[in-house]
C-alpha positions as CSV (number, residue, x, y, z in Angstrom):
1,X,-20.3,-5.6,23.5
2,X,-17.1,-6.5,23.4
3,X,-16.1,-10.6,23.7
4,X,-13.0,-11.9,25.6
5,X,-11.9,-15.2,25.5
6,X,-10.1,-16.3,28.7
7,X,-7.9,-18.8,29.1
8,X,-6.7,-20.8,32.1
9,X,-7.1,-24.3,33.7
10,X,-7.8,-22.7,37.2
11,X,-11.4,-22.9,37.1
12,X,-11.8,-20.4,40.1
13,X,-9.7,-17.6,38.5
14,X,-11.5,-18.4,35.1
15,X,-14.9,-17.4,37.2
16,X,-13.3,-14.4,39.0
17,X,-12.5,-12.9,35.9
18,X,-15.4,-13.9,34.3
19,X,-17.8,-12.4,36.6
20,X,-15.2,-9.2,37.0
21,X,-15.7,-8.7,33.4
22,X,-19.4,-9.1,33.0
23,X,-19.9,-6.7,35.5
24,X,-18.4,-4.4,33.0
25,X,-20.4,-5.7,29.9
26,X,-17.9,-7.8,28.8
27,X,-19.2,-11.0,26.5
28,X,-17.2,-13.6,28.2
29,X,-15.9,-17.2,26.8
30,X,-13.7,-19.6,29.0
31,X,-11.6,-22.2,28.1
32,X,-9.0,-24.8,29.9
33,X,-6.5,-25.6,27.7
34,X,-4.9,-24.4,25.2
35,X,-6.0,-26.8,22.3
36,X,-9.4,-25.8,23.2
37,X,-8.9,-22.2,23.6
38,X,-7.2,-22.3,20.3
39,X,-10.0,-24.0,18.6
40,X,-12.6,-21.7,20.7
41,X,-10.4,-18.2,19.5
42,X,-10.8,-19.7,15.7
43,X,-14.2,-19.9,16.1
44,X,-15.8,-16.9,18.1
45,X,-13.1,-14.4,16.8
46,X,-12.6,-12.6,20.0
47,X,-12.1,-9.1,20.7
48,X,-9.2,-9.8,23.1
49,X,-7.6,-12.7,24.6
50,X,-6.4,-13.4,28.2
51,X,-4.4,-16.6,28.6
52,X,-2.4,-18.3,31.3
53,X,1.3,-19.5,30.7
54,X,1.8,-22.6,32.7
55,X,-1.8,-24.7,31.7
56,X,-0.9,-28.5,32.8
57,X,2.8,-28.4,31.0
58,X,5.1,-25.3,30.7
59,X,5.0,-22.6,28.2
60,X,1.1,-24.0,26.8
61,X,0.2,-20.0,26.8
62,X,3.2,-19.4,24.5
63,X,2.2,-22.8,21.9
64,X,-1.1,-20.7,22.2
65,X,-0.2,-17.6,20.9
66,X,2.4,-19.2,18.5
67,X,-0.5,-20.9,17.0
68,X,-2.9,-17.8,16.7
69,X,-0.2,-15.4,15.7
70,X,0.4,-18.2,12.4
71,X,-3.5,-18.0,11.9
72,X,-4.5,-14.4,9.5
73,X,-8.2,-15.0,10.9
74,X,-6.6,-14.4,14.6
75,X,-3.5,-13.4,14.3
76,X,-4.6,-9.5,15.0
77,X,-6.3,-10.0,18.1
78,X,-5.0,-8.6,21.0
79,X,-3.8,-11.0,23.0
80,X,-2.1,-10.8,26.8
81,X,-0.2,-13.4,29.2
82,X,-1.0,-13.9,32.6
83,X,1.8,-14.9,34.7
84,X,3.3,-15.8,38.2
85,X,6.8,-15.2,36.8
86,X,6.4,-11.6,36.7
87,X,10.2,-11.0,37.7
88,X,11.4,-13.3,34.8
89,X,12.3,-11.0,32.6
90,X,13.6,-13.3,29.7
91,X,10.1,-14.9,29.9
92,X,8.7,-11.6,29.2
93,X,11.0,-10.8,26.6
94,X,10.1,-14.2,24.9
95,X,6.6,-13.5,24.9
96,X,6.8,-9.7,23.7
97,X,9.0,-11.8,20.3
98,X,6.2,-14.2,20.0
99,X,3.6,-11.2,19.6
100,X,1.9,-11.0,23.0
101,X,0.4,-7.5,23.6
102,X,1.2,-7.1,27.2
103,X,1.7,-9.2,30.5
104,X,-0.8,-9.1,33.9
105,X,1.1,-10.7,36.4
106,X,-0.6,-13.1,39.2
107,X,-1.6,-12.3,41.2
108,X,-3.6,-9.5,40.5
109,X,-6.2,-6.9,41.5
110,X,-9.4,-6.3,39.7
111,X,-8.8,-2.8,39.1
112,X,-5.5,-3.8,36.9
113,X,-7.5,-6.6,35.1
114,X,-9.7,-3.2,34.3
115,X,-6.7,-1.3,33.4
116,X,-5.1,-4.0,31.7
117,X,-8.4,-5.1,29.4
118,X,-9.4,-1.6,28.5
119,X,-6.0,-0.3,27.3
120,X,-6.0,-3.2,24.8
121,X,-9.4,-2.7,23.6
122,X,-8.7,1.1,23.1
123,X,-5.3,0.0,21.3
124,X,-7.5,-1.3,18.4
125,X,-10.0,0.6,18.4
126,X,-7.6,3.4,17.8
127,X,-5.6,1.3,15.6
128,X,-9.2,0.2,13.3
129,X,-10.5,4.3,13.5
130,X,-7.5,5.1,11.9
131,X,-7.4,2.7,9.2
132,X,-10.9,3.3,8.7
133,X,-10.2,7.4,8.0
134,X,-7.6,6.2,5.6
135,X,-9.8,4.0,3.9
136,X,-12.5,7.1,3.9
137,X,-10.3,9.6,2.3
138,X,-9.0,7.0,-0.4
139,X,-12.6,5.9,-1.2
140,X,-13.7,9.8,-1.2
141,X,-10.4,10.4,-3.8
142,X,-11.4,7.5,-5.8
143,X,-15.0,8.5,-6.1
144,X,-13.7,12.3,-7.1
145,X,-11.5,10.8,-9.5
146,X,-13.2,8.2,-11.4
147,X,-16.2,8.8,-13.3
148,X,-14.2,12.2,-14.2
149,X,-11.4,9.9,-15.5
150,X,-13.2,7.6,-17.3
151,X,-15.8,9.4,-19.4
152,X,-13.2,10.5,-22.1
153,X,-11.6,6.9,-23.4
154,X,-15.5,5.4,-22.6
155,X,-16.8,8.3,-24.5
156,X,-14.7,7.1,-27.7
157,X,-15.5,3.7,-27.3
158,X,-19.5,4.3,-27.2
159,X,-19.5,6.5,-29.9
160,X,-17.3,4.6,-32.5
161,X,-19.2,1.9,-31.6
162,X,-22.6,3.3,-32.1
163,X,-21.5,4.6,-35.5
164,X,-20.1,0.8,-36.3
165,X,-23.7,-0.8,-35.1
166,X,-26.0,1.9,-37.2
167,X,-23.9,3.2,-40.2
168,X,-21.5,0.2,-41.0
169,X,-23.1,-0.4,-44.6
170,X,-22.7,3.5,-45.7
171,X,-18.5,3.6,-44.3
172,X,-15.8,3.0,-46.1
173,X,-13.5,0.5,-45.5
174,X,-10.9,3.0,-44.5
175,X,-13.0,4.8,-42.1
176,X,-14.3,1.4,-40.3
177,X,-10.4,0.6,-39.9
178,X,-9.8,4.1,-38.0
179,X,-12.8,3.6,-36.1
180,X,-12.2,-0.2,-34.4
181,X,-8.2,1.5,-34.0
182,X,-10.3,4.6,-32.1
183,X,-12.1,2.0,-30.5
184,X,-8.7,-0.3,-29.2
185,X,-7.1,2.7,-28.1
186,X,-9.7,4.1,-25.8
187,X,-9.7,0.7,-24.0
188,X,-6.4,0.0,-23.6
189,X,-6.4,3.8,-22.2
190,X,-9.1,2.5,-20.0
191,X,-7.7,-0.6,-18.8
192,X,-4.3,1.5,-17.7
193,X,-6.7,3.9,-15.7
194,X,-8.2,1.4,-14.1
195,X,-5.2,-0.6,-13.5
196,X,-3.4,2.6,-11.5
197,X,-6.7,2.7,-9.6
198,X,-5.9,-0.1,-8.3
199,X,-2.5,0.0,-8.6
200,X,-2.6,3.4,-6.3
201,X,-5.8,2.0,-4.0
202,X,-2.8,-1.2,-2.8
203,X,-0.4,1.4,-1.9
204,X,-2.7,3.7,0.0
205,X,-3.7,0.0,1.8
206,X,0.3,-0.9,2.3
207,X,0.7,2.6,3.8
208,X,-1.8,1.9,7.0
209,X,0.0,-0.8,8.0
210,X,3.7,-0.7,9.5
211,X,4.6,-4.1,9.2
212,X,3.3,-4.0,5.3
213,X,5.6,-1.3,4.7
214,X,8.7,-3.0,6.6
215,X,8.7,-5.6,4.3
216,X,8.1,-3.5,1.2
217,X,11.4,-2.1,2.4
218,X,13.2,-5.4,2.4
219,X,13.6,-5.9,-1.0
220,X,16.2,-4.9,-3.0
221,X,17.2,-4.7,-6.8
222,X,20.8,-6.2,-7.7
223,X,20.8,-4.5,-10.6
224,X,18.6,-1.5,-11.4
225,X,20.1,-0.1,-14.6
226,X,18.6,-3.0,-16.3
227,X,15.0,-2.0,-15.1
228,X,15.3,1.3,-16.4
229,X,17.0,0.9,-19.9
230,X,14.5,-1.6,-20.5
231,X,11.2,-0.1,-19.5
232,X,12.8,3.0,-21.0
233,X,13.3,1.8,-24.0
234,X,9.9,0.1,-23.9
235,X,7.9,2.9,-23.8
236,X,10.0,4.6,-26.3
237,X,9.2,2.7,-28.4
238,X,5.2,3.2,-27.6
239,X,5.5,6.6,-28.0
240,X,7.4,6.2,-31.2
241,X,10.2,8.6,-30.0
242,X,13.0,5.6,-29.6
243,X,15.4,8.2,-31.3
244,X,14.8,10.7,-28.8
245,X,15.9,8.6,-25.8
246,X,19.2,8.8,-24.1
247,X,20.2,7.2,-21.4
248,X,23.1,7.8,-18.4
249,X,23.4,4.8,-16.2
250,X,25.2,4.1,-12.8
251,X,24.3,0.8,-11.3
252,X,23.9,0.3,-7.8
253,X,21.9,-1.9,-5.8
254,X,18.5,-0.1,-4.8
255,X,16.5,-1.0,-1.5
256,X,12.8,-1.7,-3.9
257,X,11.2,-4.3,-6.0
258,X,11.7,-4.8,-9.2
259,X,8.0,-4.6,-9.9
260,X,7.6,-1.1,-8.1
261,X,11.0,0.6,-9.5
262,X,9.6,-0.6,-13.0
263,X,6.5,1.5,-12.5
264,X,8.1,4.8,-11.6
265,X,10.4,4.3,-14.2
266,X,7.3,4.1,-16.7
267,X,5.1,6.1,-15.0
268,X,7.9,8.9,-15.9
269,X,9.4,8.1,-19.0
270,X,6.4,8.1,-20.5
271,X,4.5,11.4,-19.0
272,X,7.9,12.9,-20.8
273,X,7.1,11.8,-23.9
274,X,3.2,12.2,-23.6
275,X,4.2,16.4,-23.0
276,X,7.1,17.1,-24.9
277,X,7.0,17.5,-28.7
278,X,8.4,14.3,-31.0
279,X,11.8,15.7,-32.2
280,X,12.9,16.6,-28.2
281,X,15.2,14.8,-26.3
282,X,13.9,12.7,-23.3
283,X,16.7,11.7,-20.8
284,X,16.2,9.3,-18.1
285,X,19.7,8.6,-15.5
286,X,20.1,7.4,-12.7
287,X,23.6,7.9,-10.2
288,X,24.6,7.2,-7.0
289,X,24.6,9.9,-4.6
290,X,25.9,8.9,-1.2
291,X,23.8,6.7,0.5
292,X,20.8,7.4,-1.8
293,X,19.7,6.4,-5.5
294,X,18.8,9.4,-7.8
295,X,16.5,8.6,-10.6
296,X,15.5,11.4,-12.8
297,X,13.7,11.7,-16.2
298,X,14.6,15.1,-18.0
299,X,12.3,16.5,-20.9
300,X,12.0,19.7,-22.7
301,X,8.3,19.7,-22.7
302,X,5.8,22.4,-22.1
303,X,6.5,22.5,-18.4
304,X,4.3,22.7,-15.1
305,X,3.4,25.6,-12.9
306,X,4.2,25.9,-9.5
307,X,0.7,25.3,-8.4
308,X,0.2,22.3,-11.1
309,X,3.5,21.1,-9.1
310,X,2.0,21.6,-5.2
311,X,-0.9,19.9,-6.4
312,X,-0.2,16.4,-7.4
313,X,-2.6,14.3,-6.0
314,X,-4.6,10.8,-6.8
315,X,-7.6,13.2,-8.1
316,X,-5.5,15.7,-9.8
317,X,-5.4,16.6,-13.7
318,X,-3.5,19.2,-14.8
319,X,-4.8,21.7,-17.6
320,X,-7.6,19.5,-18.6
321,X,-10.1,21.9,-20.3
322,X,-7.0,23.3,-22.0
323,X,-5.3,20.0,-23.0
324,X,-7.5,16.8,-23.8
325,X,-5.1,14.3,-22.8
326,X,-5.1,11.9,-19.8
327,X,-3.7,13.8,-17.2
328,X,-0.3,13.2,-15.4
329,X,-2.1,13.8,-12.0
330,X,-2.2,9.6,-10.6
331,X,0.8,8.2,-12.4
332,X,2.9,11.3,-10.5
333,X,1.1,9.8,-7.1
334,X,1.9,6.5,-7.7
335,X,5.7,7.3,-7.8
336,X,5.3,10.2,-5.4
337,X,3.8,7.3,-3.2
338,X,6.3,4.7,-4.0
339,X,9.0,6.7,-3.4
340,X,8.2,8.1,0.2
341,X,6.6,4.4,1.0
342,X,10.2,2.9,0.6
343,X,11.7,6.0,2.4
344,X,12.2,8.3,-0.4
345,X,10.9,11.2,-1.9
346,X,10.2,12.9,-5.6
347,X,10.6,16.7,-6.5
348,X,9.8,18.3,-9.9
349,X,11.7,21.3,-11.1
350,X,9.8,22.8,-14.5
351,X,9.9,26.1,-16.6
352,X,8.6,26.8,-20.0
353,X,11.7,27.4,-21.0
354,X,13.7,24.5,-20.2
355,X,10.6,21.8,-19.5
356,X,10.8,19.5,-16.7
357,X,13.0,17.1,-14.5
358,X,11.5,14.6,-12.0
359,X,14.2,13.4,-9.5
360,X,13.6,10.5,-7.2
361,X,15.9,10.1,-4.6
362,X,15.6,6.7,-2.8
363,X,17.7,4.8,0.0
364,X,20.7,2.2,-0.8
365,X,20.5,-1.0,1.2
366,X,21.9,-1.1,4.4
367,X,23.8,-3.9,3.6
368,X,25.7,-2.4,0.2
């Protein structure tokens, strides 16, 4: 049953609509004023609200919704003015900016307080089905994905560590040493999985929500070469390989965070020195083209198929039984994600014979 809060200081119209909307199997809660109707939307959580402008002074049903819309444990209900000034355009223009969900001008027929109610509950229940398939499919790729995932560096840790519990007294010294580096490896493996797991779940959450996304899209980076030489240079120097890093750099200012350009810039640069051979080059540039931002990360690795390429995907791993190495499959989705989240896209071109390039072509500020 679904609970409406209405709000009006006519106590007459309060009980028309009250009775209208029981008759429907409505849960109905009144209130006079808007302090009270406030206090009364904090505290039964409505599914809808229907509140008058004009309650004792002027413009109460706007301080109303002002108040809710500021409040994250109401700010998502739907919420509608009713209004005698339904020729007063800039009022309904002022409401629509305030976040009002539609208007029902007074005076008005029980058949549009129907229409009016029922559209608004269908709204959200549209709006919470959806996210709910979203949050389906990502829990569904998640469980495919993780106990597959983990049982390699979880593997190494259990095993070392048994051997370390029941054999410590017959090792070496040496062989104890290789065994706790074994051991630190595998979790700090482990941690990084699980940290893109959750990295990758808060981008699939962003993603249902436009508003989320619109400000993701605000941000902007002064300076982007910075962020790539260093992280670059950074996991270079993880892999060992600082040698076989070059760099080509045009700055310009990019329309992302810091903290999310810095992940496809490692997520990248180090898949290309995780499958190319110590000796190769690894080159990672980024130019202006036109209105976009082209980041690409060039290595003359083994190279990817074309259906290794069609399939990247959160729950992905590419050549597994023939390769035991954590897969490129998630840190691929996470810029893949990242990229079209912020208006962009990513694209692979791979051969044997001259390895692979990932390009990531993202948007300029408006305002460069």
């Amino acid at each position: 049953m679904s609970k409406i809060l209405v709000i009006d200081d006519e106590s007459w119209l309060r009980e028309m609509i009250r009775l209208a909307l029981e008759q429907q199997g409505f849960e109905v809660i009144e209130s006079a004023d808007s302090t009270d109707g406030t206090a009364k939307a904090q505290q039964f959580l409505p599914d809808l609200i229907l509140c008058d402008i004009n309650m004792g002074k002027a413009d109460a049903g706007y301080a109303t919704l002002t108040k809710l819309r500021e409040d994250p444990t109401t700010a998502a209900i739907p919420f509608i003015l009713m209004t005698g000034m339904s020729n007063d355009s800039a009022s309904m223009r002022h409401g629509m900016e305030l976040g009002a969900d539609d208007y029902l001008p007074k005076p008005f027929k029980v058949d549009e307080l129907y229409a009016a109610v029922n559209a608004r509950l269908r709204k959200i229940k549209t709006v919470r089905d959806n996210a709910e398939r979203k949050l389906t499919t990502l829990r569904t790729h998640i469980s495919m994905m993780m106990p597959h995932e983990m049982r390699t560096p979880l593997n190494g840790i259990i095993s070392n560590a048994e051997l370390l519990a029941t054999s410590a007294a017959t090792l070496g010294t040496g062989t104890i040493t290789e065994m706790g580096q074994e051991i630190s490896k595998s979790g700090q493996r482990l941690e990084r999985l699980i940290e893109n797991f959750l990295f990758y779940a808060r981008l699939e959450m962003v993603a249902t929500d436009a508003d989320s996304v619109i400000a993701l899209r605000s941000a902007k980076i002064a300076q982007p070469a910075n962020t790539v030489r260093a992280t670059a240079i950074a996991q270079a120097e993880m892999a060992g390989r600082l040698a076989d890093l070059t760099l080509e750099l045009t700055d310009a200012p990019l329309a992302m965070a810091e903290e999310y350009f810095k992940k496809i810039t490692a997520e990248l640069v180090q898949n290309a020195f995780k499958f190319s051979e110590p000796g190769s080059p690894v080159q990672a540039s980024l130019k202006v083209t036109g209105e976009e931002i082209t980041f690409s990360v060039h290595d003359r690795g083994r190279g990817l198929s074309t259906e290794h390429i069609q399939r990247i995907d959160a729950y992905v791993q590419f050549e597994r039984k023939m390769r035991d190495q954590e897969g490129l499959g998630l840190g691929l989705a996470i810029a893949k994600k990242l990229a079209e989240l912020h208006g962009g896209r990513l694209a692979i071109n791979s051969s044997e014979e001259t390895g692979t390039t990932i390009v990531v072509k993202l948007p300029r500020p408006k305002n460069h």
